[in-house]
DOTOR-72927 format. One record per residue: residue number from 1; residue in three letters; x, y, z of N, C-alpha, C, CB in turn. Coordinates in pm, whole numbers, always signed. Atoms other than C-alpha are relative to their C-alpha. Last residue first. Glycine has a CB too. Example, Ala and Ser with C-alpha at 12.3 -4.5 7.8 and 13.67 -1.06 7.14 Angstrom:
+-----+-----+--------+--------+--------+--------+--------+--------+--------+--------+--------+--------+--------+--------+
:   k :   r :    n_X :    n_Y :    n_Z :   ca_X :   ca_Y :   ca_Z :    c_X :    c_Y :    c_Z :   cb_X :   cb_Y :   cb_Z :
+-----+-----+--------+--------+--------+--------+--------+--------+--------+--------+--------+--------+--------+--------+
:   2 : SER :    -82 :   -119 :     -6 :  +1367 :   -106 :   +714 :    -77 :   +109 :    +73 :    +41 :    +46 :   -142 :
:   1 : ALA :    +89 :   -119 :     +0 :  +1230 :   -450 :   +780 :    +90 :   +120 :     +0 :    -99 :     +3 :   +125 :
+-----+-----+--------+--------+--------+--------+--------+--------+--------+--------+--------+--------+--------+--------+
This chain:
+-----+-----+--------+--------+--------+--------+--------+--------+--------+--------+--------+--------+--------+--------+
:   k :   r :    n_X :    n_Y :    n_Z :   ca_X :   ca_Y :   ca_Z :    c_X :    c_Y :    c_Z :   cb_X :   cb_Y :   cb_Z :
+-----+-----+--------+--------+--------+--------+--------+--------+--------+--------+--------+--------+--------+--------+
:  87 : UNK :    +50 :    +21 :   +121 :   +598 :   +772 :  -1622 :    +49 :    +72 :   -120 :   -122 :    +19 :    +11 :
:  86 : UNK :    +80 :   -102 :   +107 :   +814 :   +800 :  -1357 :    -29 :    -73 :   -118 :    +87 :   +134 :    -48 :
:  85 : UNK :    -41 :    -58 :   +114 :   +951 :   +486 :  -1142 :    -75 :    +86 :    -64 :    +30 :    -79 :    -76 :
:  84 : UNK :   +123 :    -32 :   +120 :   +848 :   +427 :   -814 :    +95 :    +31 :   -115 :   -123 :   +151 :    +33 :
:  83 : UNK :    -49 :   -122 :   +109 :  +1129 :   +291 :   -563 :    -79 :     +2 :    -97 :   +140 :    -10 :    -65 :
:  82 : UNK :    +41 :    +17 :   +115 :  +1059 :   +102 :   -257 :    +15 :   +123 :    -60 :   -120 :    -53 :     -4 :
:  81 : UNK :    +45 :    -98 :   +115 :  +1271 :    +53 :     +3 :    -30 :     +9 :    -76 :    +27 :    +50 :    -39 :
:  80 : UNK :     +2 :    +17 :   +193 :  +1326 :   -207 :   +215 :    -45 :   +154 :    +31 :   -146 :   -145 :   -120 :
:  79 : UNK :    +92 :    +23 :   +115 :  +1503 :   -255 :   +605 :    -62 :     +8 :   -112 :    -39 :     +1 :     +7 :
:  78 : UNK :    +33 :   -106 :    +80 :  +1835 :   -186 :   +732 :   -133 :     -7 :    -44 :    +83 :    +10 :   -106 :
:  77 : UNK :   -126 :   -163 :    -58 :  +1919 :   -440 :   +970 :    -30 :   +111 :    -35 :   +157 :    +18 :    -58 :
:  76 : UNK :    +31 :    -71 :   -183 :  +1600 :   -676 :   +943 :    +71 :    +91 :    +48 :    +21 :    -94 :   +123 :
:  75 : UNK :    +71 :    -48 :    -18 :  +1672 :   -682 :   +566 :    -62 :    +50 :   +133 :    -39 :    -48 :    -58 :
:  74 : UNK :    -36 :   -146 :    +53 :  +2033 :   -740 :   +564 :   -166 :    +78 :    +10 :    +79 :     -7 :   -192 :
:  73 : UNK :    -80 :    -63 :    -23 :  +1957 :  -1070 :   +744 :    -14 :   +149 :     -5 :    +75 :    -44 :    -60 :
:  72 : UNK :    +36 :    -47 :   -120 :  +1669 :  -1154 :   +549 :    +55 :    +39 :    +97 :    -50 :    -52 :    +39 :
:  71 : UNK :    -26 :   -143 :    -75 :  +1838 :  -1109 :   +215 :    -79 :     +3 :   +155 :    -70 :   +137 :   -107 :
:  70 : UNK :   -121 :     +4 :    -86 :  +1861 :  -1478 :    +85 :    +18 :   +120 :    +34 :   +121 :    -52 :    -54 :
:  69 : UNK :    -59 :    -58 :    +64 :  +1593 :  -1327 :   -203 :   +175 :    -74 :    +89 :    -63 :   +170 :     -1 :
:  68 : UNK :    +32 :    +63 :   +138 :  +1301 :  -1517 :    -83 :   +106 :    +15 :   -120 :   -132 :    +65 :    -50 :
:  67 : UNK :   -126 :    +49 :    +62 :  +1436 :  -1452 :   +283 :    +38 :    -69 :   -125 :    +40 :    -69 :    +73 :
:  66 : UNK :   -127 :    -78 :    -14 :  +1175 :  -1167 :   +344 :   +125 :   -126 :    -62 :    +23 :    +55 :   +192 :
:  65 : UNK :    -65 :    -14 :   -176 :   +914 :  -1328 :   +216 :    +93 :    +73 :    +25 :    +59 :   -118 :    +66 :
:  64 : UNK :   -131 :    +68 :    -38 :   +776 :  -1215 :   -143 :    -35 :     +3 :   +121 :   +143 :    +61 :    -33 :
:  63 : UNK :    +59 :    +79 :   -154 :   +401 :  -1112 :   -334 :   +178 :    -48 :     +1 :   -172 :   -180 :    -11 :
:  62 : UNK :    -78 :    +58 :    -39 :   +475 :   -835 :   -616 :    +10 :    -71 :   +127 :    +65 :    +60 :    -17 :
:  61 : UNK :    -37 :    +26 :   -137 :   +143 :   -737 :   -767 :   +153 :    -90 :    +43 :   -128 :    -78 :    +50 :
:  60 : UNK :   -112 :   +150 :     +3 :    +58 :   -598 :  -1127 :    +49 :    -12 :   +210 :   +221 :    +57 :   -151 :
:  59 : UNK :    -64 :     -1 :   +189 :   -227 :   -285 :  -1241 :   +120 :   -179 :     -1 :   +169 :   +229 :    -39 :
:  58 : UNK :   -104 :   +114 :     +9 :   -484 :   -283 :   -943 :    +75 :    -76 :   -113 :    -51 :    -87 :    +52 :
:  57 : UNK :    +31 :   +146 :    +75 :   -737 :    -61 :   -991 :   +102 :    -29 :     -9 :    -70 :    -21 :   -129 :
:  56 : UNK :   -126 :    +70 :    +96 :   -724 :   +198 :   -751 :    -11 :    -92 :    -74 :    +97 :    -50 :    +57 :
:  55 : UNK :    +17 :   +154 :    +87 :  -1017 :   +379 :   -566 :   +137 :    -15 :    -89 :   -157 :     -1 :   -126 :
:  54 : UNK :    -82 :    +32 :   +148 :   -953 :   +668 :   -334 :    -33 :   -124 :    -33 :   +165 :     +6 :     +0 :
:  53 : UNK :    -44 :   +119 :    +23 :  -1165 :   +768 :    +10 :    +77 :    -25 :   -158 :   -125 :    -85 :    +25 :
:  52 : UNK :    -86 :    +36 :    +93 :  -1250 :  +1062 :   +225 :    +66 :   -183 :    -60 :   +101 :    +85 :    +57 :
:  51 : UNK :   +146 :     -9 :   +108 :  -1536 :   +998 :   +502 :    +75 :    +57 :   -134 :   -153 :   +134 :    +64 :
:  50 : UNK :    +45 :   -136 :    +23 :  -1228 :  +1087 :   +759 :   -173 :    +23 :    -99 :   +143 :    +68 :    -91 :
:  49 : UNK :    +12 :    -40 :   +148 :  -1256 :   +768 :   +926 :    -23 :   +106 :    -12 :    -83 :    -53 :    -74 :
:  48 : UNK :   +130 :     -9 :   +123 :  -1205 :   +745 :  +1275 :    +18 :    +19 :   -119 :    -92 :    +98 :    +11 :
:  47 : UNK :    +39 :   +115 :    +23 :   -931 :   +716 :  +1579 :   -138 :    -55 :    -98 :     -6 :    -31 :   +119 :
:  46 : UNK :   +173 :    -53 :    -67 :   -927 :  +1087 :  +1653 :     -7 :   -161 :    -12 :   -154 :   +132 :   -121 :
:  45 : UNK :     -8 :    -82 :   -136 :   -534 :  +1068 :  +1649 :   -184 :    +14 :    +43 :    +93 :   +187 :    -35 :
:  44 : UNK :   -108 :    +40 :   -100 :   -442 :   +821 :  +1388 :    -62 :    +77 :   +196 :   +185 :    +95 :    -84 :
:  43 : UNK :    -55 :    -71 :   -130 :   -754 :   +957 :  +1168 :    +89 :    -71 :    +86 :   -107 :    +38 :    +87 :
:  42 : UNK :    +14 :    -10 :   -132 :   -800 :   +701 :   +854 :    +75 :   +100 :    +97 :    +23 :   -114 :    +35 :
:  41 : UNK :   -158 :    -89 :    -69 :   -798 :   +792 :   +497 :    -73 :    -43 :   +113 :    +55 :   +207 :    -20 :
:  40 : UNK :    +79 :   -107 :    -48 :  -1012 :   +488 :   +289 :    +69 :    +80 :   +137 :   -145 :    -66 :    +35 :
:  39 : UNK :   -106 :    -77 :   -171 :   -776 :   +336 :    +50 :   -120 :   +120 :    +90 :   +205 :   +154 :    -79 :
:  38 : UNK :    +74 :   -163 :    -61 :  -1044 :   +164 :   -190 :    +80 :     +9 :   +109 :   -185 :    +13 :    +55 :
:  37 : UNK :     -3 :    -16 :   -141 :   -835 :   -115 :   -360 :    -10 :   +121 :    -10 :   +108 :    -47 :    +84 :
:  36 : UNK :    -25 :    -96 :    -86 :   -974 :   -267 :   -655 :    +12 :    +31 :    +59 :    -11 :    +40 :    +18 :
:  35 : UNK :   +100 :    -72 :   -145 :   -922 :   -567 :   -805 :    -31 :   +144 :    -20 :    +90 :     +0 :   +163 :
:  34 : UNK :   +161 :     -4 :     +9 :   -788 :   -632 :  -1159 :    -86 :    +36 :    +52 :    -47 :    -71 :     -2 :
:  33 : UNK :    -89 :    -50 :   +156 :   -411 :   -814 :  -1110 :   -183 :    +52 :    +17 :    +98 :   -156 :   -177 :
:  32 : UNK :   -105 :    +56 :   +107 :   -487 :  -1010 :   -742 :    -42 :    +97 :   -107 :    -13 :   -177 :    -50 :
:  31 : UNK :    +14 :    -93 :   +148 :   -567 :   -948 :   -394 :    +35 :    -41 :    -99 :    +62 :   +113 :    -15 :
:  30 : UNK :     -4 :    +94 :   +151 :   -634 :  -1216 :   -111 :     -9 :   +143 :    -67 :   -155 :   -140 :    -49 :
:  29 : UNK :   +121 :    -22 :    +75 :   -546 :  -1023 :   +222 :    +76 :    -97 :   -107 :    -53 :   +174 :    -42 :
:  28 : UNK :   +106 :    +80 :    -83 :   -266 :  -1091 :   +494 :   -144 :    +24 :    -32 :    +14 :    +31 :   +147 :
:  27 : UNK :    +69 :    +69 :    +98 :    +12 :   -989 :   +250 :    -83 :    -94 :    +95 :    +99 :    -74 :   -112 :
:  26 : UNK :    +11 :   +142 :    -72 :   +152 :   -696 :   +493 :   -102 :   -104 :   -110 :    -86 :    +26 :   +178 :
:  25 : UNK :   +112 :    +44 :   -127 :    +87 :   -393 :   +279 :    +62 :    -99 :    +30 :   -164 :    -38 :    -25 :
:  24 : UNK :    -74 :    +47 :   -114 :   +323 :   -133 :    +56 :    -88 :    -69 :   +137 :    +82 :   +129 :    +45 :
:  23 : UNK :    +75 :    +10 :   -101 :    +79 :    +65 :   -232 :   +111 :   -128 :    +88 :   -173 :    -42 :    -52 :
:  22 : UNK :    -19 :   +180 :    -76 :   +204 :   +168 :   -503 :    -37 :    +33 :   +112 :   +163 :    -91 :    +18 :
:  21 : UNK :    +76 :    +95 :   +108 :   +166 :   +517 :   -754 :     +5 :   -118 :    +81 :    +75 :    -23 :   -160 :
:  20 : UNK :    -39 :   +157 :    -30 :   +246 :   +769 :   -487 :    -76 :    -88 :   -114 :    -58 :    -54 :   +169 :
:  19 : UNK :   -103 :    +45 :    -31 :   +239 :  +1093 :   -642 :    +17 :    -60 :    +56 :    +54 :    +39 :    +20 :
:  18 : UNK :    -85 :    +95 :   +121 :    -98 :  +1105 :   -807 :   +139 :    -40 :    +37 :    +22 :    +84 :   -147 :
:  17 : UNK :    -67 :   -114 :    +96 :   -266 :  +1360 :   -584 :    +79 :   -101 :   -143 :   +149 :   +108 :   +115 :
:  16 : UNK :   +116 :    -62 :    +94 :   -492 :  +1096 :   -412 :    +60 :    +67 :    -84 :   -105 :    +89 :    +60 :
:  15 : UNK :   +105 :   +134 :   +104 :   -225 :   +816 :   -350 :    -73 :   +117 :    -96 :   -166 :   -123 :   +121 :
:  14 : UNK :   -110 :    +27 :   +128 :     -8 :  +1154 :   -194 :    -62 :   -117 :    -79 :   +171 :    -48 :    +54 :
:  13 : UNK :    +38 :   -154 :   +105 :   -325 :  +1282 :     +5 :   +100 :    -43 :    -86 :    +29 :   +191 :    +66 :
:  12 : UNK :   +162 :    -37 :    +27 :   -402 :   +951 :   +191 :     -6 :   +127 :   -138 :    -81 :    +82 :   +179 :
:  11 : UNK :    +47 :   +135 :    +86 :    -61 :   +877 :   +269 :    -87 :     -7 :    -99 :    -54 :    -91 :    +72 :
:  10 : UNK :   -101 :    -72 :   +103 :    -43 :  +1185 :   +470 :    +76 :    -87 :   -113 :   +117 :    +68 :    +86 :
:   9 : UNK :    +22 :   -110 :   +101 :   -385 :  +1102 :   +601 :   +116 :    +29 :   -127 :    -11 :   +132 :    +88 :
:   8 : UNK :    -55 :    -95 :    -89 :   -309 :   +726 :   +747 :     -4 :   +139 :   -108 :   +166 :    -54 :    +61 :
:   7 : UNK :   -115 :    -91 :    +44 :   -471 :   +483 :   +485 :    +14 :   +120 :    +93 :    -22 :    +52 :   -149 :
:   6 : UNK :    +19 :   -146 :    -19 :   -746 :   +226 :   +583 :   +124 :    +21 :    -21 :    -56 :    +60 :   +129 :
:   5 : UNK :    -99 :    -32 :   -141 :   -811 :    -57 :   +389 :    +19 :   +126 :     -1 :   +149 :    -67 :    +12 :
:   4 : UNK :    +20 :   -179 :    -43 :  -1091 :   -165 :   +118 :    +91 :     +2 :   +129 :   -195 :    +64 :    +49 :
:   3 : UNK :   -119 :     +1 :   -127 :  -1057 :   -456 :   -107 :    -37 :   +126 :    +58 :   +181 :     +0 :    -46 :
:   2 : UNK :    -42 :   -130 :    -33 :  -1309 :   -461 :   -426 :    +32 :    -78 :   +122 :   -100 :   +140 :     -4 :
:   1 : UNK :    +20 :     -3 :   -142 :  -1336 :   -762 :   -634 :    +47 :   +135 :    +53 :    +75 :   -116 :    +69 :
+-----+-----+--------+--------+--------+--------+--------+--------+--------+--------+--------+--------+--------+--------+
């Protein structure tokens, strides 16, 4: 299955270059292990698509709530961070 959402430019260029490996969404789509998600760069300020786009194939997915961990608390204070690991 292909997925397609938009990606803010400076977003847009770190997916494309290789230095973001993940992707950080609200879980209000069906994705799973296989897909693909086409990040297509969206303008903030012109309100449009640039007609730039990236494909991903979807390697493993981590679905949680916030208090799945008993951290919702600490999470609304400070909120998450995600951490890539090098290849």
């Amino acid at each position: 299955m292909e997925i397609r959402k938009k990606v803010w430019p400076e977003l847009f260029e770190k997916v494309s270059s290789g230095e973001k490996q993940f992707e950080l969404r609200v879980n209000d789509f069906d994705i799973k292990e296989g897909d693909t998600l086409i990040l297509e760069e969206w303008d903030p300020k012109t309100k449009e698509y640039t007609g730039r786009k990236v494909e991903k194939k979807v390697g493993y997915i981590l679905k949680f709530k916030l208090d799945d961990f008993g951290q919702e608390k600490d999470i609304e204070e400070k909120g998450l961070q995600i951490i890539q690991f090098e290849k």
